[in-house]
N, C-alpha and C positions, 0 to 999 in steps of 0.2 A: 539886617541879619539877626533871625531869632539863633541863643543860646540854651534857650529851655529846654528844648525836647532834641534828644539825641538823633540826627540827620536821617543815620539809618531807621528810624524808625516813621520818623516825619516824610519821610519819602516810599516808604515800604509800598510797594504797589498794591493799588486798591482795585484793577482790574486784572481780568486774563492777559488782556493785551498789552500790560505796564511790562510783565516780567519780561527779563532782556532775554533773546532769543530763546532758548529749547523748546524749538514749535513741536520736531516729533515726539516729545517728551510730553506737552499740554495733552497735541492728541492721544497719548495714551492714555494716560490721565482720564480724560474726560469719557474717552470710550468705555474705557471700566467702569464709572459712573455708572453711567446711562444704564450699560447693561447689568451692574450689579443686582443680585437676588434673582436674577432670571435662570431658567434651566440651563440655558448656555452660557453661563458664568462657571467659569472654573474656580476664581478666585476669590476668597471674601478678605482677600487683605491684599494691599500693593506695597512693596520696598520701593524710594526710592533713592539713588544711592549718586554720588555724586562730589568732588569736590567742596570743599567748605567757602560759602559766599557766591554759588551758583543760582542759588534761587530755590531749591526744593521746600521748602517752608514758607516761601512767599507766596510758591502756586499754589499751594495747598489753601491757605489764607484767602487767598486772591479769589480761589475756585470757590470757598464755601460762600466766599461775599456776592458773589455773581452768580451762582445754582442756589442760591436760597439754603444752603445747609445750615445748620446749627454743630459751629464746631467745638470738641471736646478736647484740648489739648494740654498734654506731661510732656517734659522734658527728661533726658537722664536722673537728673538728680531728683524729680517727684517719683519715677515708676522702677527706681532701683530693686526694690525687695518683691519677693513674694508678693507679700502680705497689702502692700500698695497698689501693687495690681489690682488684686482679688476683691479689697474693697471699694476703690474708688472706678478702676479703669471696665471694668465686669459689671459692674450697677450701670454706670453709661451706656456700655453695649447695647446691655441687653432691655433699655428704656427709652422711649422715642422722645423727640427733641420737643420743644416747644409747639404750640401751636402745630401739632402732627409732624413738624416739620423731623425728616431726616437726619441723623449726625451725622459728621465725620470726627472720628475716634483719631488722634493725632496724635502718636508715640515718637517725639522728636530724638533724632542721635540715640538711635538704638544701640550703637555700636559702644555708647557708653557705660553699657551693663557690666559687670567684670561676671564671666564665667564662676568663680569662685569667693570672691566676696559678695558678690548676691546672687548667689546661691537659689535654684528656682528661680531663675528669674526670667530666663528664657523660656523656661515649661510652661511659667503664667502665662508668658504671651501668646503662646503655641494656644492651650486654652483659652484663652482670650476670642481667637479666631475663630477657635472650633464653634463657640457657643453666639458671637454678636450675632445681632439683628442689624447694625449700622455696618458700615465701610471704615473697613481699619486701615489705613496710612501708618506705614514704618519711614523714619527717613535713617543713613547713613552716609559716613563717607566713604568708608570700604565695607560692601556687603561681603568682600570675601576674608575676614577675619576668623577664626575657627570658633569661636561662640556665635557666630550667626548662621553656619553653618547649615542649621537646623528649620531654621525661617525660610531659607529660599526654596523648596520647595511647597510652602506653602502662601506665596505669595507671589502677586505680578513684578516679577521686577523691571523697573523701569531706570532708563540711564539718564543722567544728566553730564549733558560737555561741560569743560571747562570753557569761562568766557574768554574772548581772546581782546587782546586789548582797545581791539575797538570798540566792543560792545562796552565795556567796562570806562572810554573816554568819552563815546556817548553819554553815559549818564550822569557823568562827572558833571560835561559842558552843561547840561539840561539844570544839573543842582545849582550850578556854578549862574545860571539867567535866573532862578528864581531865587534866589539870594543875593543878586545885583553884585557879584563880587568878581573882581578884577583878575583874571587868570590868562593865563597862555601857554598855548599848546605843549609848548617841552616842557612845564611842569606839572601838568594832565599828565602825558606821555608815562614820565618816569616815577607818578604814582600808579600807573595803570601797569606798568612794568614791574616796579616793585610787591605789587599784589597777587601778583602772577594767574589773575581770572577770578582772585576771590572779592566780590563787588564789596562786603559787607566791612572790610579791612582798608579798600582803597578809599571809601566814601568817610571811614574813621578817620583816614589821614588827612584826609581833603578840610575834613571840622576841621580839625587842628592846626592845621598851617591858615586857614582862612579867620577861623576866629584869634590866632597871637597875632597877625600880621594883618586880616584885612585884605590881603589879597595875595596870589597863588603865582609863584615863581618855580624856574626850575631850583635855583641857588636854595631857596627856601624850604623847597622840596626837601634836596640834598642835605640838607643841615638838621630841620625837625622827623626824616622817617627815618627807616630803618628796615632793613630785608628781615625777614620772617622763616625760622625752620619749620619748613612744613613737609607732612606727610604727604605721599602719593598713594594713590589705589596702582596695585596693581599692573594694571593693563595702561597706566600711564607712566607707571616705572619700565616697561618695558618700551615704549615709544621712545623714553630720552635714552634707553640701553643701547637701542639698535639701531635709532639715529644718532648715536653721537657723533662728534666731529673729534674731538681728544678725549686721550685717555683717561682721563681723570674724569669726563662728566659720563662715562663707560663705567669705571669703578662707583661714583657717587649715585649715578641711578641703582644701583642694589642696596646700598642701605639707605634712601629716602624711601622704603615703604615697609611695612612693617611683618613684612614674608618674614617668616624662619629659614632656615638654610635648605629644609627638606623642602621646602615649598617652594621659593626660589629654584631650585633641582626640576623639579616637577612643572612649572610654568615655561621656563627655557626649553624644558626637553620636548613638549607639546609645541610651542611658537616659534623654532628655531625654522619648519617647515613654512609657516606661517609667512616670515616674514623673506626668509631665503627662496627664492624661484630656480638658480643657478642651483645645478647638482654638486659643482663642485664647491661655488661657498656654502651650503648644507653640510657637507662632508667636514668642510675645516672649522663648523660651527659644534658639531659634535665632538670634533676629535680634542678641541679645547675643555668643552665641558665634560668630555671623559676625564679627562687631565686633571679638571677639578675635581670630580668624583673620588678618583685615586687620594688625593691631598686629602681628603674631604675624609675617606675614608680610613687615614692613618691618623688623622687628629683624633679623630673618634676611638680606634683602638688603643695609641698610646698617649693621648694628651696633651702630644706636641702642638699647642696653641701659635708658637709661630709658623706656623706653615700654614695660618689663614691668609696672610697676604698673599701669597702664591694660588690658593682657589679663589681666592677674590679676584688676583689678577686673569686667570683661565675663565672665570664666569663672565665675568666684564668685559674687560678688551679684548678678552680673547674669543669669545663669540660675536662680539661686535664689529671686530677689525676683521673679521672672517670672510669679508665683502672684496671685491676684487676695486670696486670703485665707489665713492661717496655720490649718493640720489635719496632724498627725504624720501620717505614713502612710509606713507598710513594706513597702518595694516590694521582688519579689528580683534584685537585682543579679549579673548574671552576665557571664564573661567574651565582650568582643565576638564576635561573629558572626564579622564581617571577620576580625579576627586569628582563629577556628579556623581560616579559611577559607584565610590563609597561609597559618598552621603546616600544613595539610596538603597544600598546595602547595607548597608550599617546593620538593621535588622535581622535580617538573614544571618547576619556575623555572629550577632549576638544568640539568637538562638544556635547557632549550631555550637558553638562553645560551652551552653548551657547543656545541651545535648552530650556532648562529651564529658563534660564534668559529670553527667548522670549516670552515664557508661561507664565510666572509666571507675568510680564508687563500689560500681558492683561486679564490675569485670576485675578487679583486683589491677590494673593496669595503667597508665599512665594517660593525660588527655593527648597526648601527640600521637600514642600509638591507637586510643580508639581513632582520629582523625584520619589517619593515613590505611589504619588497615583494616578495618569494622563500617565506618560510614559508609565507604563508597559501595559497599558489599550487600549495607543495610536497604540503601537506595535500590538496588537492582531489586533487591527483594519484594519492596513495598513498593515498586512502580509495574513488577511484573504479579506477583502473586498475592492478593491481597490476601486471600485468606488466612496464608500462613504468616500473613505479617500483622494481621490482628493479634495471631497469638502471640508473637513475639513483643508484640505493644503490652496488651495485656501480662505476659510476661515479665517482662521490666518497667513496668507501670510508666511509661511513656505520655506525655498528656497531647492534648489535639495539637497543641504548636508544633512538639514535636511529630506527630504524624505527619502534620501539613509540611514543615518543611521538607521529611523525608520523601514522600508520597505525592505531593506538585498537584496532579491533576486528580489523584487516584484516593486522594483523602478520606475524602467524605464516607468513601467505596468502604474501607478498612472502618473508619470513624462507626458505622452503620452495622459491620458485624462486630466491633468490640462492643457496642451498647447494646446486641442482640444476646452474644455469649452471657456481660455481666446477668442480663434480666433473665435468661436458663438457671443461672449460677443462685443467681437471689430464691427464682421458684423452686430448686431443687432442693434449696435449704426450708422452704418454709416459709418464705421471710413477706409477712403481711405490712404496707408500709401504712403509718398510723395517716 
């Protein structure tokens, strides 16, 4: 039994076919490869997102050692700022690997960036994509945190399962023959338990109980591990929500992930159909999270902070226990509708608000009321009459963003006579340009 080299790393799989299960997940992987840089590639960066100790970093490893890449890889704590980016991870992009050979660009635990202590940080990487010549790899444990927001649609995302214990006692048994050491099954079992799918934490317990002891009991088990507070994505906090069996693992699936309340709000209100077929447990799934909403929305107004356990109780049990009878069922949980539906407006948002603040400067008036009672007005105008909406552009100096969002199809149309009116405007004055 070697002590030298830390297990998980001496075991790291060194092929595609080492990693423990997520076959759909390799093939996608591999597919994006192949076809990376071709006209039918959409994507010059893949997310992929997953559980902690599933494998996303090993296939990646695994893939460059077996497709011949030459891989380039930071951690959170190398590619935090700007500025690390822009010099280290931008110079790799944008320069070929060894011997012609291809990179892969490896931004590990992206989800480690903080929005505001590193500041730019998610715009580097955005940039980052825009400009490689290689294949960028993100990995996360939750792509849907609101600082990544911004990546996902600019990269393939790809899911990875959680492992389930047997894959996870598989590899144990496999470590456990090639280190000749003495184990049996109920104490595999209840480190593969305790891990709850993350390999990279059960294979650490596995060192530790096998090198104090020399060989692997379940007593031993029970004595040297310990359970682990850990985070859920998402879409597997709502699995243990809506399969729960008591109340209490009902309430505790809402705060093992790291939603805010509006987003928690916003996931149930989208998955409630999802996972309810029955119209009438549909019915008594909203009528609970309505319940919350009320609680929800008096905390907000007066501050009464004990009346979260009462929306806790209505979001949790009370959508959960909505069900007329207890059946596991595995529903697939995907990120809402609504929120792509921002994130890809977002733009649009932000220009028409600019828009308004530009109006509203010169209209003497407020930006709510250019919003509600000028825009919609303005729109008829520049989708029906362009020319009278050049001059109104022209008029209140309007720039092409704003046309474009005004005007949709009819832009260019207005865009064409305001650059024809300026160039009368310039000859009529004289104006010879040097």
């Amino acid at each position: 039994m070697s002590a030298k080299v830390p297990w998980i790393i001496k075991y790291r799989p060194k092929t595609i076919e080492e990693v423990v299960d997520q076959e759909e997940a390799k093939e996608q992987l591999l597919n994006w490869l192949e076809n990376w840089g071709k006209p039918s590639s959409k994507f010059k960066a893949a997310l992929l997102h997953g559980p902690a100790g599933c494998g996303k970093t090993s296939l990646v490893e695994a893939v460059a050692r077996s497709k011949g890449y030459q891989l380039f890889e930071m951690n959170a704590s190398d590619f935090r700022r700007k500025s690390d980016i822009e010099k280290i991870a931008k110079v790799a992009a944008q320069t070929s690997g060894l011997s012609s050979k291809m990179k892969i660009i490896l931004l590990d635990e992206v989800d480690g960036v903080n929005a505001k202590a590193d500041e730019g940080g998610i715009e580097a990487i955005l940039e980052l994509i825009n400009i490689t010549k290689n294949p960028v790899i993100l990995t996360a444990n939750n792509p849907y945190s609101a600082n990544l927001r911004p990546l996902l649609q600019h990269a393939l995302v790809i899911q990875f399962k959680r492992l389930t214990e047997t894959n996870v006692i598989h590899a144990l048994r496999r470590i456990c023959q090639e280190e000749k050491i003495e184990c049996n099954d109920e104490g595999l079992k209840e480190i593969a338990r305790r891990s709850e799918g993350d390999l990279r934490s059960a294979i650490n317990d596995l060192q530790a109980v096998a090198e104090a002891h020399g060989r692997v009991t379940l007593e031993l088990v029970k004595s040297l591990t310990t359970y682990r507070d850990r985070q859920y994505a998402p879409y597997e906090a709502l699995q243990q929500l809506f399969n729960a069996k008591y109340l209490f693992q009902a309430k505790d699936a809402l705060t093992s992930t790291d939603l805010d309340y509006d987003e928690l709000f916003l996931w149930l209100n989208e998955h409630i159909p999802t996972y309810y077929e029955d119209p009438e447990e549909m019915y008594r799934a909203y009528e609970a999270l309505s319940r919350a909403d009320v609680y929800y929305g008096r905390i907000r107004k007066s501050g009464q902070w004990d009346l979260l356990s009462y929306m806790f109780d209505m979001m949790g049990p009370g959508v959960a226990f909505a069900r007329k009878s207890y059946k596991y069922r595995w529903k697939p949980f995907k990120a809402p509708a609504r929120k792509k539906m921002l994130s890809e407006t977002k733009r649009s948002r932000e220009v028409r608000e600019a828009l308004a603040e530009h109006l509203a400067s010169r209209l003497l008036t407020s930006k709510a009321t250019v919003k509600n009672d000028v825009l919609p007005f303005l729109r008829i105008i520049f989708n029906y009459n362009p020319k009278y909406a050049a001059r109104i552009a022209k008029g209140y100096n309007l720039s092409e963003e704003h046309i474009n969002w005004l005007a949709g199809g009819k832009a260019s149309e207005i865009i064409g006579y305001v650059k024809k009116a300026s160039k009368q405007r310039e000859k009529a004055k004289g104006y010879k340009p040097i």
